[in-house]
C-alpha positions in Angstrom: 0.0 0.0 0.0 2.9 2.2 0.6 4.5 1.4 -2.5 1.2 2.5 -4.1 0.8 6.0 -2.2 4.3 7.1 -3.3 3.9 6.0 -6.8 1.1 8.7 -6.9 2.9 11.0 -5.2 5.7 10.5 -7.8 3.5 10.6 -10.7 1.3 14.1 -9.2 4.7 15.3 -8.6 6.1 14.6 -12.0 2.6 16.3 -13.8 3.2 19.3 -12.2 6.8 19.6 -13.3 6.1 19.0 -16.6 3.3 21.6 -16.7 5.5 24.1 -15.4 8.6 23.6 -17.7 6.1 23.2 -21.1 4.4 26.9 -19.4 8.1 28.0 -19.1 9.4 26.8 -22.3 5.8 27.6 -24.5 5.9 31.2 -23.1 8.4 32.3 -26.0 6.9 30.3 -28.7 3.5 31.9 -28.7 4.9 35.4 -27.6 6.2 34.8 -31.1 2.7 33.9 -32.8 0.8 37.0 -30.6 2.7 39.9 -31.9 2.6 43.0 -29.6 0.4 46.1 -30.2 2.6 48.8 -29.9 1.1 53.0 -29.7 3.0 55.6 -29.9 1.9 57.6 -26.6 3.5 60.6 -27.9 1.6 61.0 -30.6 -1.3 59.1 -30.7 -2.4 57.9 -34.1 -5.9 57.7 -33.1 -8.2 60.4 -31.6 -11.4 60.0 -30.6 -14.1 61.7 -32.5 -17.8 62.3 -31.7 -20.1 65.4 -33.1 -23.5 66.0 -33.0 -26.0 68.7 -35.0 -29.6 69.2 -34.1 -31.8 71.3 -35.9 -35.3 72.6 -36.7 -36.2 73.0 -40.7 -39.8 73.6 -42.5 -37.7 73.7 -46.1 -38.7 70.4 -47.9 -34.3 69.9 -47.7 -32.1 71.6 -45.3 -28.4 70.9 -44.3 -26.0 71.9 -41.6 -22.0 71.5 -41.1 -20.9 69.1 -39.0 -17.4 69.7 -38.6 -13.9 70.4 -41.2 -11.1 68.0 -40.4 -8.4 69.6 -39.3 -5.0 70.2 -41.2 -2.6 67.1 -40.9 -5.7 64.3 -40.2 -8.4 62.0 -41.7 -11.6 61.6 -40.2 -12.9 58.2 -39.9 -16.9 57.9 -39.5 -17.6 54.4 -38.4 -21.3 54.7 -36.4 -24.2 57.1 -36.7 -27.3 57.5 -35.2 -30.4 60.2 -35.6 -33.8 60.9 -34.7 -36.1 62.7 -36.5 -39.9 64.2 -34.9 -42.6 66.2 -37.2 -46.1 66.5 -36.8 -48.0 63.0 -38.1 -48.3 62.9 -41.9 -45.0 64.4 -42.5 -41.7 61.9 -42.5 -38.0 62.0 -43.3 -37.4 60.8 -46.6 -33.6 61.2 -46.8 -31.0 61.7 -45.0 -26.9 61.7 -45.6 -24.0 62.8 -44.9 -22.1 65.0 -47.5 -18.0 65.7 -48.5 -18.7 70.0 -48.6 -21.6 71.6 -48.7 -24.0 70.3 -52.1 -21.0 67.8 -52.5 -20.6 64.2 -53.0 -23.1 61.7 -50.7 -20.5 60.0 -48.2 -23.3 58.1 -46.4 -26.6 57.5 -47.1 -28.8 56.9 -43.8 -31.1 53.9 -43.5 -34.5 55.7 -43.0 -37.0 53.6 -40.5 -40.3 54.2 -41.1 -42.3 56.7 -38.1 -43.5 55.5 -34.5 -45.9 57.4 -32.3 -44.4 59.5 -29.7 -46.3 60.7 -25.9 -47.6 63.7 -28.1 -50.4 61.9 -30.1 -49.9 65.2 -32.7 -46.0 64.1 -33.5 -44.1 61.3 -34.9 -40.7 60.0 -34.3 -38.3 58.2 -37.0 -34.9 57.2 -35.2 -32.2 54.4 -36.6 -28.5 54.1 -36.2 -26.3 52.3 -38.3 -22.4 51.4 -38.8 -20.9 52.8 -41.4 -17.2 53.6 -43.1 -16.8 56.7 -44.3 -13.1 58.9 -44.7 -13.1 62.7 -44.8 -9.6 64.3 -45.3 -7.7 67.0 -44.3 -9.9 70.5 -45.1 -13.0 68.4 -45.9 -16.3 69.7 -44.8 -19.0 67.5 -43.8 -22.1 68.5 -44.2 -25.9 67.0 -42.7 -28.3 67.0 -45.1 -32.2 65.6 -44.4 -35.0 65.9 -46.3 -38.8 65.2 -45.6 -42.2 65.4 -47.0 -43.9 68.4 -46.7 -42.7 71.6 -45.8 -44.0 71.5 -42.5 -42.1 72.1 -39.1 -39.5 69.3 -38.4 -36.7 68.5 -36.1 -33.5 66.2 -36.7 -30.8 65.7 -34.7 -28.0 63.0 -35.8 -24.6 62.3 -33.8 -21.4 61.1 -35.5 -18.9 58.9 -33.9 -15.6 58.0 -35.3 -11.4 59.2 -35.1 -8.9 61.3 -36.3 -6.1 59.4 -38.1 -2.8 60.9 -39.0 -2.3 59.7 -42.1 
């Protein structure tokens, strides 16, 4: 019986010494196949960007700047969201963001259909989406939303993303 006991003792014993040598000796080997993420805390390469526009139009379009990238940087739109109220009947048709002013559609907003709101005299459209959009250095963007009627209506969209330096 004794004989027994230290043969298990001998063989826990040996288990454990192999799993710490192989965690020892494996350590190097898979540092090798994980590759290190390495940032530059002196200058960061990526900046957080968020921006947000609301406004109030009763032109059938209307459009608003959202920011101009600064000098030395590319903005990087990745996720969007908006909301959208007007009095029931009239509904967002379109919205988008633009490269300048009139300029070329960067984004073009999924546009959910309208859901009552607590005033039974208004609607609300909302959605958010993710997108990829790039916006260089001195690029405008631009908000543009369109709805229905030219009636009163309210849209508000906020734009999250970061500043590369290219």
């Amino acid at each position: 019986m004794e004989a027994l006991k230290h043969r298990y003792i001998t063989v826990i014993f040996t288990i454990v010494g192999v799993a710490v040598l192989l965690s020892i000796f494996t350590q190097p080997a898979m540092a090798q196949i994980r590759p290190a993420m390495v940032r530059d805390v002196d200058t960061p390469a990526l900046t957080p960007f968020f921006a947000t526009v609301d406004y109030y139009f009763n032109t059938l379009n209307d459009q608003r700047l959202l920011t101009t990238v600064p000098a030395g940087k590319r903005l990087v739109i990745e996720y969007i969201s908006y909301w959208s109220a007007g009095p029931i009947g009239d509904q967002l048709v379109f919205a988008t963001l633009r490269r300048a002013q009139y300029g070329t559609l960067m984004v073009m907003m999924q546009i959910n259909p309208p859901h009552p709101s607590a005033d039974s005299s208004y609607t609300i459209q909302d959605g958010s989406q993710m997108v990829k959009a790039y916006f260089e250095a001195g690029d405008q963007v631009w908000v543009s939303a369109s709805h229905n009627t030219n009636g009163y209506r309210d849209f508000n969209i906020s734009v999250f993303g970061y500043y590369v330096t290219p």
